[in-house]
Steps between C-alpha positions, in 0.01 A plus 500: 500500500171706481506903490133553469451505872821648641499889584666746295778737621514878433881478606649383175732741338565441144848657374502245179553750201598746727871518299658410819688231395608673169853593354842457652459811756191575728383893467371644836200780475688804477852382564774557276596121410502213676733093591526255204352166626849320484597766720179440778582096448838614580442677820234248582755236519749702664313606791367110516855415569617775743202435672333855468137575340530486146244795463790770726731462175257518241343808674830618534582480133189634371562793701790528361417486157222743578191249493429602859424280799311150535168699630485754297525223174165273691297792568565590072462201378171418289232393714231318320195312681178315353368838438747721372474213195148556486410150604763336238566128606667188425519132631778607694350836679222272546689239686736702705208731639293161561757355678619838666153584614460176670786547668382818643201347642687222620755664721274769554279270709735265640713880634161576679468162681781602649426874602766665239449672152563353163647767258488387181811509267522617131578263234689697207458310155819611295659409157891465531614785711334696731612726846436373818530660859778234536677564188472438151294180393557295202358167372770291594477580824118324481228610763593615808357721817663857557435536944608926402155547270281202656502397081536132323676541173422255245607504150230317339755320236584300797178283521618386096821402650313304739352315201832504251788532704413337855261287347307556843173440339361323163540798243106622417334328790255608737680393832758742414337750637510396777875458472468872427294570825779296717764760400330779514317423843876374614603884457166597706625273744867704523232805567317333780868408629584892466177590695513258780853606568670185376696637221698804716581253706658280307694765300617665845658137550689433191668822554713310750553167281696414243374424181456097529287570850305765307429268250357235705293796689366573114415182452284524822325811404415379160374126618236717693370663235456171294279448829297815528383415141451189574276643807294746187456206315327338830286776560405599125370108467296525796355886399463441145596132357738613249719184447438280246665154436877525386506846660711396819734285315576759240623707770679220684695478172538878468651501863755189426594663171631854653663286778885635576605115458322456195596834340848477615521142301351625189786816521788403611488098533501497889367580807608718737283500809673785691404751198151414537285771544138369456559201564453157344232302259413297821507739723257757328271277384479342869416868682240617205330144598577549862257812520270389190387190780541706800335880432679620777804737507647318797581223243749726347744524807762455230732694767470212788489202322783288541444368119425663174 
């Protein structure tokens, strides 16, 4: 995958070595204390399984323990861009402001074919912990899109698990990068979801299911977002002829490795298809190459097809 040609972002924020993710307790800007992360992964899971937003009960807990509300915590929280660094970089700034740039001009374009305005999302770079608009954010929860903030959340340890853990990509190789650009432009793609009106719409629905229909409805929303990246990837071949040999495989690989069947095996021993929630090897890999081919969104009807 070449860089040298791709545009750069300004909308990378870079909270590694912020202290985010330090110590057993997060301290709040002028709050009196603040939850202990078993106690967030607590409430996380228990509002996952009564079925209410995870970030209510840890907003309601960190007002409790004085740290004040979920806002007030964002709007404190470290902010640093390219320039507050003075210009400081690293292979991975580089790539994610590459890849997010491209992004930018991508949609930005295709959004004005169609008579609409692309608003570009914020990518937040983080080491272990960090706040989010939709609650706290931690590594193991790897990179995902917050609709509240119009932010991607990426915890930049995840593209060595990629390499180590997944083994998504061949450890030290140039096509992972491009495995790296497939995740991150996957989250993009939950943002273009959130602007075109796709992802209220959905959530407004599995109110009314239960949780095996909500899955499937997951699995739906996230099969479409292998597909809008595959529809970047498209575009950013034809604009600036980025891909190099090995680069679509590697990311073939990266999206059987994170399939739910796949991931499910290596965990537990079995699959159960009515917990997935992305989806499986297959199944990814088949919509990022239905909209690599295609370019168009309309390949992505993940929604009306009558198979995944």
């Amino acid at each position: 995958m070449r860089l040298d040609q791709l545009p750069r972002s300004e909308n990378v924020e870079d909270r590694r070595g912020d202290g985010g993710g330090g110590g057993g307790r997060i301290r709040i800007p002028g709050g009196r204390g603040g939850l202990g992360i078993g106690t967030i992964i607590l409430l996380g899971l228990l509002g996952w399984w009564l079925g209410i937003d995870p970030s209510v009960l840890i907003n309601m807990g960190d007002i409790l323990t004085g740290g004040g509300s979920s806002q007030q915590q964002t709007q404190n929280a470290p902010r640093q861009t390219q320039a507050d660094t003075g210009g400081a970089s690293d292979q991975t700034k580089e790539l994610v402001s590459a890849v997010l740039g491209s992004t930018e001009v991508v949609w930005g374009k295709m959004f004005r074919e169609s008579g609409e305005q692309y608003e570009p999302p914020t990518l937040v770079m983080f080491s272990g912990a960090t706040r989010s608009a939709c609650g706290f954010a931690q590594s193991a929860m790897g990179p995902f899109y917050c609709p509240r903030d119009h932010k991607v959340y990426l915890d930049t340890s995840f593209f060595q698990d990629l390499e180590r853990r997944f083994r998504a990509c061949d450890a030290g190789s140039k096509a992972c990068q491009f495995s790296q650009a497939y995740v991150i432009t996957h989250e993009v793609g939950h943002h273009v979801q959130n602007l075109l009106g796709i992802l209220p719409k959905v959530q407004r629905m599995q109110q009314n299911l239960d949780k095996s229909e909500t899955n499937q409805l997951q699995v739906r929303v996230e099969l479409q977002a292998d597909c809008l990246a595959g529809v970047w990837a498209n575009h950013s071949e034809q604009e600036w002829q980025f891909i190099e040999p090995g680069d679509v495989e590697a990311a073939m690989q990266t999206a059987s490795a994170i399939g739910d069947d796949r991931l499910q095996r290596q965990s537990q021993g079995y699959v159960v298809p009515d917990a997935f929630t992305h989806g499986s090897s297959a199944q990814r890999t088949r919509w990022f190459m239905n909209g690599l081919k295609s370019g168009k969104v309309e390949s992505c009807d993940t929604f009306s097809a009558a198979g995944l």
